[in-house]
C-alpha positions as CSV (number, residue, x, y, z in Angstrom):
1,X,-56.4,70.4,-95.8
2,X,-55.9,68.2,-99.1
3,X,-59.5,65.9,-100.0
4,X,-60.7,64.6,-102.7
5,X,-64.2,64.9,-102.1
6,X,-66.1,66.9,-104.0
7,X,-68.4,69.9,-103.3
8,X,-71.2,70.7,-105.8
9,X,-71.4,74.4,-105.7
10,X,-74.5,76.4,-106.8
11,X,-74.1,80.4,-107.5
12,X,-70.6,79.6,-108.4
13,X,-70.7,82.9,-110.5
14,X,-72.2,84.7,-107.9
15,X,-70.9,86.3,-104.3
16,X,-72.3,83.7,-102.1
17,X,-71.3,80.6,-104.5
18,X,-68.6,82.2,-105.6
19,X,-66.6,83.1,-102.0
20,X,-67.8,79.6,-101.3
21,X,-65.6,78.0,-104.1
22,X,-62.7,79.9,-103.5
23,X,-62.6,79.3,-99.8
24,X,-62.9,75.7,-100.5
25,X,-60.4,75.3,-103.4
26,X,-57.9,77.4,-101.2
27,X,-58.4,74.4,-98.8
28,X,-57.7,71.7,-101.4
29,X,-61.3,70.4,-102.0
30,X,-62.1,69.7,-105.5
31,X,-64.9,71.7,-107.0
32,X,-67.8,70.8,-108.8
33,X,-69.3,74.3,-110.0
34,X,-73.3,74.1,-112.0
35,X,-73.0,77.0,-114.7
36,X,-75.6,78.0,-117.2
37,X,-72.7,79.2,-119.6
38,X,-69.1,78.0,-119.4
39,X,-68.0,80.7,-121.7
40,X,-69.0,83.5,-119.2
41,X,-65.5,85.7,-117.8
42,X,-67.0,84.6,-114.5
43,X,-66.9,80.7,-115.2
44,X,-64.0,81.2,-116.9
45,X,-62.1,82.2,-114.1
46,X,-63.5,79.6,-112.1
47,X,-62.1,76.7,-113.9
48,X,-59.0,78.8,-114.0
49,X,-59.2,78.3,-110.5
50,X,-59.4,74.7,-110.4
51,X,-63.1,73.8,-110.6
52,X,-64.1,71.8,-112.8
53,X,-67.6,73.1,-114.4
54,X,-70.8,71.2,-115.0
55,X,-73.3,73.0,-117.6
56,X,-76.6,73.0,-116.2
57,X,-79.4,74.9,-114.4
58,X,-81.4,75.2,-111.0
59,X,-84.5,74.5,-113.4
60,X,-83.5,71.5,-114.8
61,X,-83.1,68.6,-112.5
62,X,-81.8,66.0,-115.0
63,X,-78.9,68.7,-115.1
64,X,-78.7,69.1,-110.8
65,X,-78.5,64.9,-110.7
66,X,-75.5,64.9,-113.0
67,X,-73.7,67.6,-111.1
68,X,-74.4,65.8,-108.0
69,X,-73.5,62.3,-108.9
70,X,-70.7,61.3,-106.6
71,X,-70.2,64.6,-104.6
72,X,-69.8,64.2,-101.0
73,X,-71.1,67.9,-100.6
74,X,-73.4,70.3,-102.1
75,X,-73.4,74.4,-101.4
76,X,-76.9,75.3,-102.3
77,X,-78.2,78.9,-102.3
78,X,-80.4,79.9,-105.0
79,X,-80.7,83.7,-106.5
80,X,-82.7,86.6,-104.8
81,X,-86.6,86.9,-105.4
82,X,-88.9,89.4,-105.1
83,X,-92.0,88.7,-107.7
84,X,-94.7,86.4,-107.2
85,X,-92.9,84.1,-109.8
86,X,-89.2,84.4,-109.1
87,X,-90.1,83.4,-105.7
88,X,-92.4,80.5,-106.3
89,X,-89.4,79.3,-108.4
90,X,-87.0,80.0,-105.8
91,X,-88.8,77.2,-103.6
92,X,-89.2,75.3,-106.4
93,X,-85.2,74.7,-107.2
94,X,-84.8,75.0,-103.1
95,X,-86.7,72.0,-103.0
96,X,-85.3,70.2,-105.9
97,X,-81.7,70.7,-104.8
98,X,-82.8,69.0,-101.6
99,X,-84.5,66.0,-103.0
100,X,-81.5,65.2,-105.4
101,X,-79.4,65.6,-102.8
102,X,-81.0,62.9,-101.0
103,X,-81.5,60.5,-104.5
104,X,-77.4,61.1,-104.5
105,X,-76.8,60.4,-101.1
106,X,-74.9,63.4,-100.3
107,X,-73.1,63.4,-97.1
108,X,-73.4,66.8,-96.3
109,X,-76.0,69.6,-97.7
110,X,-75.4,72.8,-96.8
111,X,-77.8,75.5,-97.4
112,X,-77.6,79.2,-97.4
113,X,-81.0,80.6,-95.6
114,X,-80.9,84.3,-94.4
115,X,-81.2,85.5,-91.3
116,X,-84.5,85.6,-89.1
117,X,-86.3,83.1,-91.6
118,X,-87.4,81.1,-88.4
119,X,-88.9,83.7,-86.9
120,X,-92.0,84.7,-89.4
121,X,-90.6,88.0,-90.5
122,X,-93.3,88.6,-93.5
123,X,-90.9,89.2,-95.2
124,X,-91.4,87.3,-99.1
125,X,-87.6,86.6,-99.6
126,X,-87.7,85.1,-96.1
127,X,-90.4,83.3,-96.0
128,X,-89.4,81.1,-99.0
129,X,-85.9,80.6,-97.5
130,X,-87.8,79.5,-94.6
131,X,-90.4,76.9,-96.5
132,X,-86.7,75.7,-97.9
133,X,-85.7,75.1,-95.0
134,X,-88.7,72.9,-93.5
135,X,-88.7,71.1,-96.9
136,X,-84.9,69.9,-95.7
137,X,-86.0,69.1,-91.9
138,X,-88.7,67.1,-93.5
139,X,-86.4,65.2,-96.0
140,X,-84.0,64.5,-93.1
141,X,-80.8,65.3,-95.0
142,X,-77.7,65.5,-93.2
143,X,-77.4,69.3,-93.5
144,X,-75.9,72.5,-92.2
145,X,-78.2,75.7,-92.5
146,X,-76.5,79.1,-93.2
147,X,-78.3,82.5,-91.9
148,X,-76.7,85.5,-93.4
149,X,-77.3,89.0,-92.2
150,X,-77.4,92.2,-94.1
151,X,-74.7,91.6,-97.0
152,X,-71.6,94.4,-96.2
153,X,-71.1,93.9,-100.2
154,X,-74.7,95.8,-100.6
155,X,-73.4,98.4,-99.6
156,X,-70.9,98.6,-102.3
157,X,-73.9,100.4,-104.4
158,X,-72.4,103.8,-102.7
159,X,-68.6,103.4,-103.1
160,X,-68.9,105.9,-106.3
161,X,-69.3,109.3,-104.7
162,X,-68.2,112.8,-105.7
163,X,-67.5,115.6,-103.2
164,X,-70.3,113.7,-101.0
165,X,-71.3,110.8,-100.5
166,X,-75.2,110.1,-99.4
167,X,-76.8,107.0,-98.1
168,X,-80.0,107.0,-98.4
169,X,-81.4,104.6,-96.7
170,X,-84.9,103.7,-94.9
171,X,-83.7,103.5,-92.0
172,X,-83.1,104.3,-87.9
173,X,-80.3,106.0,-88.0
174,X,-78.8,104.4,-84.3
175,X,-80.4,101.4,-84.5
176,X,-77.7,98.8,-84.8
177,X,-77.9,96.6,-87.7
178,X,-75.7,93.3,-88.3
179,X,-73.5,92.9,-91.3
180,X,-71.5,90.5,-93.3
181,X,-69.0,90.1,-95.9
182,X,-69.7,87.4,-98.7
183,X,-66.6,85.9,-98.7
184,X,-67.0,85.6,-94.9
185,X,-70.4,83.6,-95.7
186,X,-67.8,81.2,-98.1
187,X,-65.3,80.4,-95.3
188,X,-68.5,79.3,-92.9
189,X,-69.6,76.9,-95.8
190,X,-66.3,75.7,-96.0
191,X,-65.5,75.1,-92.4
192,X,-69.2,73.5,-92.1
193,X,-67.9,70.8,-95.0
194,X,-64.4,70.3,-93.2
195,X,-65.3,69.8,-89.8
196,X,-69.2,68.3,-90.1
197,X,-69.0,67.0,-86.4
198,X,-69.8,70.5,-85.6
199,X,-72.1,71.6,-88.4
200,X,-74.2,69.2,-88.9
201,X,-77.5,69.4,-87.9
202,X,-76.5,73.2,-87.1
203,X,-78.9,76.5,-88.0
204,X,-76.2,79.6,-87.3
205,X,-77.0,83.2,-88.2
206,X,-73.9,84.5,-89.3
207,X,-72.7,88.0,-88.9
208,X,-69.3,89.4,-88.8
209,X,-70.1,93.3,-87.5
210,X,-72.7,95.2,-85.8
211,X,-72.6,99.2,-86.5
212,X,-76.0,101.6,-86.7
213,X,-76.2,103.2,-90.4
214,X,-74.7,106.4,-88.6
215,X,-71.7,104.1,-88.0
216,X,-71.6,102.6,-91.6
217,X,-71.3,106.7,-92.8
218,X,-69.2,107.2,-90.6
219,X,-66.6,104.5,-91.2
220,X,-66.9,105.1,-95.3
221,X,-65.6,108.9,-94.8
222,X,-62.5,107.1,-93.0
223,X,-62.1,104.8,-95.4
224,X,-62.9,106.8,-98.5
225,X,-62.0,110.5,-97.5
226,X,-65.0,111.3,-98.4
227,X,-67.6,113.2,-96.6
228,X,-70.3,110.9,-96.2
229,X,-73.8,111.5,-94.5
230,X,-76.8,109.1,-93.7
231,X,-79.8,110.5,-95.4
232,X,-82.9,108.0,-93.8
233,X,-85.8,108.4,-95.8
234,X,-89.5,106.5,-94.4
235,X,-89.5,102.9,-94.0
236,X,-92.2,101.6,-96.1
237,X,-90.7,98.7,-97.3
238,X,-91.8,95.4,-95.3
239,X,-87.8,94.6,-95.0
240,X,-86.7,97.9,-93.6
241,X,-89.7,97.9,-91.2
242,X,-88.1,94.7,-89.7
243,X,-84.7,95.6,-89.5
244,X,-86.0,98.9,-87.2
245,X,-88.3,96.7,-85.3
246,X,-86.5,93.4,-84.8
247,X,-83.5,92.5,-87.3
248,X,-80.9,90.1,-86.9
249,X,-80.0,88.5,-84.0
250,X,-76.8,86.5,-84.8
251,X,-74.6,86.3,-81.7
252,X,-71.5,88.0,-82.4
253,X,-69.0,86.7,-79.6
254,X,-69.9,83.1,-80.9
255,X,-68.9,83.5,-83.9
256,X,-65.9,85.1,-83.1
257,X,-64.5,82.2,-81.4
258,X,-65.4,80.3,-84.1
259,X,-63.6,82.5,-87.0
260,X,-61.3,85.2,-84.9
261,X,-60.6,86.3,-88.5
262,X,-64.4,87.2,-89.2
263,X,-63.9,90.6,-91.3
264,X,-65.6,94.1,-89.7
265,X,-67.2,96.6,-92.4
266,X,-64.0,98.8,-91.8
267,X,-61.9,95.9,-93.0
268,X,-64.5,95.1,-95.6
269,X,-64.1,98.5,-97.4
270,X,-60.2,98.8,-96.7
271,X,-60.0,95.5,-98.6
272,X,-62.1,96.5,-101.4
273,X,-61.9,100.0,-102.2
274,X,-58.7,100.9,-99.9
275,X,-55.3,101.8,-101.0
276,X,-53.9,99.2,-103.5
């Protein structure tokens, strides 16, 4: 597909963002990218690319309306919170995306939630994705929401191991847990901007594999060669407690028909630490 529409991507620099403006300049959109620092390797290689960057910031809406001025699109996601302030401020620029997107009269808002955020998890970094969220059902945008599961890139923290790798994790070791690749997240954006007839108005939890933490081991010793053993320490954290009592529910056969191509965690690590 060749368009000269414009998509105003957020987190450009980041995975989300950034697998977003790939997948969509692979697929001849033009790309609007909001960076805090052109200079940056990351922003860099954007514009290498073929994006064209906008200096700005999340907090600065003067600098969101100029970035969105004449796009058709905007990817919205804004960066993980955990603190009492980071997560106020999350909302905030959650909010503030939304509203200039309707000033602008963007065609299409797509927003990266996370998965379960309509389903009162108590969990903080949910709940603001979910207060995000009403703020956009209230507004009325025309909008596609985006629930990502458990990020398989996370689990990139262990690829450096010795004789042994250990995951230790707070977790059931056979309870199943859903997973998905970034760049996977990207290509959903994408095809929610190119075909809007079926996104629109749509809240999907995405996942691309389903494995228990035994599994996950299991498949990085195949990968890797190297032994590798689940070590589940005691869920305390409100997150983890969740994941063994409830977790994700994306359905995994739909989204298979959607995107046959929709990477499992074996092809995951193959492409990222396999043989070259």
């Amino acid at each position: 597909m060749t368009t000269d529409k414009t998509i105003l991507v957020l987190g450009a620099t980041g995975n989300q963002g950034g697998a977003t403006a790939r997948a969509l300049l692979s697929r001849g959109w033009t790309v609007r990218a909001l960076v805090r620092d052109p200079g940056r390797p990351a922003a860099r290689a954007l514009e290498e690319g073929g994006a064209e960057l906008v200096q700005g910031d999340l907090a600065d809406v003067a600098s969101l309306r100029r970035a969105a001025a004449g796009a058709y699109g905007i990817f919205s996601v804004q960066p993980l919170a955990h603190e009492p302030e980071t997560l106020a401020a999350e909302v905030r620029h959650g909010k503030a995306v939304a509203d200039v997107a309707g000033e602008a009269g963007v065609a299409h808002l797509v927003y990266s939630s996370v998965g379960g955020a309509e389903r009162k998890t108590g969990i903080d970094h949910f709940e603001t994705k979910a207060e995000i969220e009403r703020h956009i059902e209230r507004r009325g945008l025309p909008a596609t929401v985006l629930r990502p599961v458990f990020f398989m890139d996370n689990l990139l923290y262990f690829a450096e191991a010795g004789d042994e790798r250990v995951l230790s994790l707070p977790v059931e070791p056979l309870r199943p847990m859903q997973f998905i690749a970034s760049e996977d997240i990207g290509a959903f954006a994408a095809d929610a901007f190119e075909r809007p007839a079926e996104y629109l108005g749509e809240r999907i939890e995405i996942a691309g594999d389903e494995l228990t933490f035994t599994r996950v081991a299991e498949v990085y010793e195949r990968v890797t060669g190297t032994p590798t053993r689940l070590d589940p320490v005691p869920v305390e954290d409100r997150m983890f407690a969740w994941f063994a009592e409830e977790g994700y529910q994306a359905d995994l056969p739909a989204l298979r028909a959607r995107r046959p191509d929709l990477l499992t965690f074996e092809q995951f690590l193959l492409r990222r630490l396999g043989p070259s």
